[in-house]
N, C-alpha and C positions, 0 to 999 in steps of 0.2 A: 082311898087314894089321897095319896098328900100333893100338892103341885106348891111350884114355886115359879112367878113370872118376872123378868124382869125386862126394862128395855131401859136400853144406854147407845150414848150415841160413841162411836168410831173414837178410840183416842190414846194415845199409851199404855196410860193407866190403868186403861178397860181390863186387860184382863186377869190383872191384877185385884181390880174393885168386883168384881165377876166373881172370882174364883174363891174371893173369901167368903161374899154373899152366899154361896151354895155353899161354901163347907161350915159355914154356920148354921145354918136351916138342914144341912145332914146330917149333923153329929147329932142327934139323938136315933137314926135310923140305922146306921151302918153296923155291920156286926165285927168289922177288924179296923184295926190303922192301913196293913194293905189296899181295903177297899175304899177306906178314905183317902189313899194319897193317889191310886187310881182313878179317883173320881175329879181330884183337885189338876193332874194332870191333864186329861182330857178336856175339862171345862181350859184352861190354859189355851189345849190346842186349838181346841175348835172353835174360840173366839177370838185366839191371835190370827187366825187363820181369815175368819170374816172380817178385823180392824185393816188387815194388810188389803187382801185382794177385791174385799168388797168395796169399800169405805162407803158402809151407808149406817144408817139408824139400826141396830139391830134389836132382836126379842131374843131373849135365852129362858128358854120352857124347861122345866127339871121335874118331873113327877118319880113319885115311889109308891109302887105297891107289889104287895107280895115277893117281897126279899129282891125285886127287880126294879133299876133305876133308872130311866131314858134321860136324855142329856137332848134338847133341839137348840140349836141356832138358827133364827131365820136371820136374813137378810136381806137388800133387793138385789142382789147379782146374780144372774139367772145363770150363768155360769157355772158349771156341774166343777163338784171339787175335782181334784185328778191325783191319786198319787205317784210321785214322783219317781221315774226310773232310776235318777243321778242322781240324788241329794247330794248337797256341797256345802263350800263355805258360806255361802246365799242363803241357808235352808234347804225347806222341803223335805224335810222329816217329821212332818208333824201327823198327817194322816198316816202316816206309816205307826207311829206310836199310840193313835188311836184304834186303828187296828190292831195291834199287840194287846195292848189294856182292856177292850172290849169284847164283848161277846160278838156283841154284831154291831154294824156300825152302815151308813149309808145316808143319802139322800133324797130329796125329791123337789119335783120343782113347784111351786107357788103360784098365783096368781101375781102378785109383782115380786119373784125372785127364786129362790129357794129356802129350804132348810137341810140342813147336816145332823146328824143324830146318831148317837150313840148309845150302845144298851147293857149294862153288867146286871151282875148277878152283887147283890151286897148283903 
């Protein structure tokens, strides 16, 4: 199993500085450009998702093995994500795009908070 840890704190640029971190540390595992720009979107949502609503210290956990790669965000918002019925010009398409992208996808709560996670096939 290969893992990759990172933690950063709450900030614009997060998930921008996130998203290249893991698609450096993937690109020697992925078997398509599909599944890399799948991977690149989801790491996007799921920690613009935690910089917005959580605003706390986050961990973003990436492990791969056996052609399957989980994606976790922790953060301390104990707040269960929700997706959105009405997405608008506000947002709230972003769990929805994670569920598209992913195989499976969901959370769980923490001792201080939750995590979000998501799982493909690469």
């Amino acid at each position: 199993m290969r893992r990759l840890e990172l933690e950063v704190d709450p900030a614009p640029d997060t998930p921008g500085h996130v998203r290249r971190a893991v698609s450096a540390w993937s690109s020697g595992l992925v078997r398509s450009e599909t599944a890399a720009d799948n991977i690149s979107l989801i790491v996007s949502e799921l920690v613009t998702n935690a910089v917005v609503h959580a605003r706390s210290a986050l961990r973003i956990v990436v492990t791969f093995s056996r052609h399957q790669l989980r994606i976790e965000v922790h953060d301390d918002d104990s707040t269960p994500p929700d997706i959105r019925p009405d997405p608008g010009s506000d947002g709230g398409f972003g769990l929805r795009i994670v569920a598209e992208m992913s195989e499976r996808w969901g959370w769980l709560p923490t001792p201080s908070g939750k995590l979000v996670f998501a799982e493909l096939r690469c």
